[in-house]
C-alpha positions in Angstrom: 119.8 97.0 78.2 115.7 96.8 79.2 114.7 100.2 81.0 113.4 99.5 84.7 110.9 101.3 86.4 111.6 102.5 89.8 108.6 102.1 92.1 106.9 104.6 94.5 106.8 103.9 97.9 105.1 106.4 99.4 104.5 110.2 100.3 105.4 112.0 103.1 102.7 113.3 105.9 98.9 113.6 104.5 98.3 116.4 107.0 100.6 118.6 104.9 98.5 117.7 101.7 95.5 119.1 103.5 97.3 122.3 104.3 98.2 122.4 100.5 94.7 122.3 99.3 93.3 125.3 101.4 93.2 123.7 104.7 94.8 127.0 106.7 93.0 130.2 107.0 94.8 132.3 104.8 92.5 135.8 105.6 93.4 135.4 109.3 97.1 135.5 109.0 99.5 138.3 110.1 103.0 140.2 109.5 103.7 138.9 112.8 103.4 142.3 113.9 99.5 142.2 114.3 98.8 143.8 110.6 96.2 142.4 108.7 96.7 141.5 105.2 96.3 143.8 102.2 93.3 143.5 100.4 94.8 142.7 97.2 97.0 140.0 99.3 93.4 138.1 100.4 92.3 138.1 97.2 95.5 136.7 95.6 95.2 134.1 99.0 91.4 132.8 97.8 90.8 129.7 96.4 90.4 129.5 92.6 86.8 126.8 92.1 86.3 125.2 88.9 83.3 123.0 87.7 85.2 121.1 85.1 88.9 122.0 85.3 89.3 120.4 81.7 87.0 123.1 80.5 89.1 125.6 81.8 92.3 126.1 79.7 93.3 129.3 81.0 93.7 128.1 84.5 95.4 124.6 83.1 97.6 127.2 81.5 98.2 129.3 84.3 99.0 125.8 86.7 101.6 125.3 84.3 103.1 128.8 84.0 103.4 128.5 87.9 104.9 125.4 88.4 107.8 126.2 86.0 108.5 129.8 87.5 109.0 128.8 91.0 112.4 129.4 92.3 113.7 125.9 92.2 112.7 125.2 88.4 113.0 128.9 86.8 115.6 128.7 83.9 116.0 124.6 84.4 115.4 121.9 82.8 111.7 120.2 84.5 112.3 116.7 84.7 108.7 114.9 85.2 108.6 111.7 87.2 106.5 108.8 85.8 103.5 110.2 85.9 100.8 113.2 85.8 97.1 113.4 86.9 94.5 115.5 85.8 91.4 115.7 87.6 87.8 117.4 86.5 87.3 118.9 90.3 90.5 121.1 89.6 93.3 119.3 91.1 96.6 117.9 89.4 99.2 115.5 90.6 103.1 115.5 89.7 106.2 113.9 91.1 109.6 116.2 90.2 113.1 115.9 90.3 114.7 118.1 92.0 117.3 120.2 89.8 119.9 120.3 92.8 119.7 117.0 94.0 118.7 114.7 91.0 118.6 111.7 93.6 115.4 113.4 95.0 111.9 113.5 94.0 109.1 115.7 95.4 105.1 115.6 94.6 103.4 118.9 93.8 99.7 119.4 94.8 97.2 121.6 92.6 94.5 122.7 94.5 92.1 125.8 94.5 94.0 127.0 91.8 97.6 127.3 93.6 100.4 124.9 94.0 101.0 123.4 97.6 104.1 122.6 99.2 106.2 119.5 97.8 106.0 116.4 99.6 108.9 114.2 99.5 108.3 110.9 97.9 110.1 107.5 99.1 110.9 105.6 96.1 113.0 102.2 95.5 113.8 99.4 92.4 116.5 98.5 90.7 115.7 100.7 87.9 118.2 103.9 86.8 116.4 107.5 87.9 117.3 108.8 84.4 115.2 106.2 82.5 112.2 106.9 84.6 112.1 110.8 84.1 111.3 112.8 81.4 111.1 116.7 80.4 108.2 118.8 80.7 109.0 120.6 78.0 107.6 117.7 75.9 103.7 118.9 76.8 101.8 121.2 77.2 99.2 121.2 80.7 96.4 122.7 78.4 96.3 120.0 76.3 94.4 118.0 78.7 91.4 120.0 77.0 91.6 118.8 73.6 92.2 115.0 75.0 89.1 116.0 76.8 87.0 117.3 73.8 88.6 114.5 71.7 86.9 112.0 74.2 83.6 113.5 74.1 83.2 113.4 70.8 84.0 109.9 71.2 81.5 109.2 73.3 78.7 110.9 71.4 79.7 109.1 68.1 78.3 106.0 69.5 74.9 105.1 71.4 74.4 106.0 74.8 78.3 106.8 75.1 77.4 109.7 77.3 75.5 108.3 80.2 78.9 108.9 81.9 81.4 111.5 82.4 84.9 112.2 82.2 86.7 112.4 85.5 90.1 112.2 85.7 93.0 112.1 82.4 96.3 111.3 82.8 100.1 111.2 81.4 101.6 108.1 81.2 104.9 107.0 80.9 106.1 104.1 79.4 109.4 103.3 80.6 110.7 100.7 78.1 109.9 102.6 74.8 110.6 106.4 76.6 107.2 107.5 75.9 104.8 109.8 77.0 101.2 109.0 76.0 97.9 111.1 77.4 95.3 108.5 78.6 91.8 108.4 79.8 89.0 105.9 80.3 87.5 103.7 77.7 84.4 105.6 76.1 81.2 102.8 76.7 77.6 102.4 76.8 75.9 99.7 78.1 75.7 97.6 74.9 79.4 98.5 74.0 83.0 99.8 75.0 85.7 101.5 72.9 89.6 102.0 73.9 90.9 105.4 72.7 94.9 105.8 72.5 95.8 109.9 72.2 98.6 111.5 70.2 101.2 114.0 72.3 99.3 117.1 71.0 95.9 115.5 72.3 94.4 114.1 68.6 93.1 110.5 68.8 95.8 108.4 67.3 93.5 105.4 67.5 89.4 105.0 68.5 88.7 100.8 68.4 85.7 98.4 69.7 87.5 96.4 72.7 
């Protein structure tokens, strides 16, 4: 029988995303009993900046660690939703099923180097929930590096290839064949343009003229 995607509807409240991504002022808050926070509490509370998060595989490593040790995923299983995004400002996008209720999925927030809080996702089709999730266990978050790497040296392997930038990456998956696939961009110039397919462990599997 064919594999059906189920859809994304949409995302609950946008005001909470903002919250997520640093929008509250963490070095004002309280015990609730009018005690300032520690110092070494502020310090864990302030944002983590990146100029190029792709550059950064200690903090792509540390995003990971953290998603996988909060209290709802420690010791489980991660079942991945469809899709990840990477981006170069230092943000990341994924949709998770909840271990408890596998009828649910949430979207987690990277921001500022921290997680935010889930946000429920709406989702419909007449696709099967099993066949559109698969295990994080299958990559690693730091690999989004070497695809990185991989894609500059691409770009400087042809003629003006890097007049632009790499911005975003992401994980793909293909519902029909069960596969997860890294993807970026096409590497171009103005005279020419290249598609570039990635292996799971980052390595170009395939660098072509389109």
């Amino acid at each position: 029988m064919k594999k059906q995607n189920i859809l994304i509807l949409g995302i609950a409240a946008l005001s909470s995303f903002a919250v997520a991504c640093g929008g509250n002022d963490s070095s004002k808050a309280t015990d609730g009993q009018g005690t300032e926070q520690t110092a070494s509490d502020k310090k864990k509370d302030e944002p983590v900046k990146t100029e190029n998060l792709f550059a950064d595989a200690a903090l792509l490593e540390k995003a990971e660690a953290e998603l996988r040790a909060m209290p709802k995923f420690s010791g489980k299983t991660v079942k991945v939703f469809q899709n990840v995004s990477f981006y170069k400002d230092g943000r990341i996008t994924i949709a998770l099923q909840d271990p408890a209720k596998p009828e649910n999925i949430d979207e987690y927030h990277f921001a500022d180097g921290k997680w935010g809080e889930p946000q429920a996702v709406q989702i419909s089709g007449s696709g099967k929930m099993d066949d559109n999730t698969w295990d994080l266990a299958k990559i690693k978050f730091s690999t989004a590096a070497t695809v990185y790497n991989n894609w500059n040296e691409k770009a400087k392997s042809i003629e003006g290839g890097t007049e632009k930038e790499l911005t975003s990456i992401s994980l793909l998956f293909w519902v029909p064949k069960q596969e997860v696939r890294w993807s970026t961009s096409n590497v171009e110039s103005a005279r020419e343009k290249y598609s570039i397919e990635y292996n799971l462990d980052g390595s170009v599997k395939e660098f072509k003229k389109s």
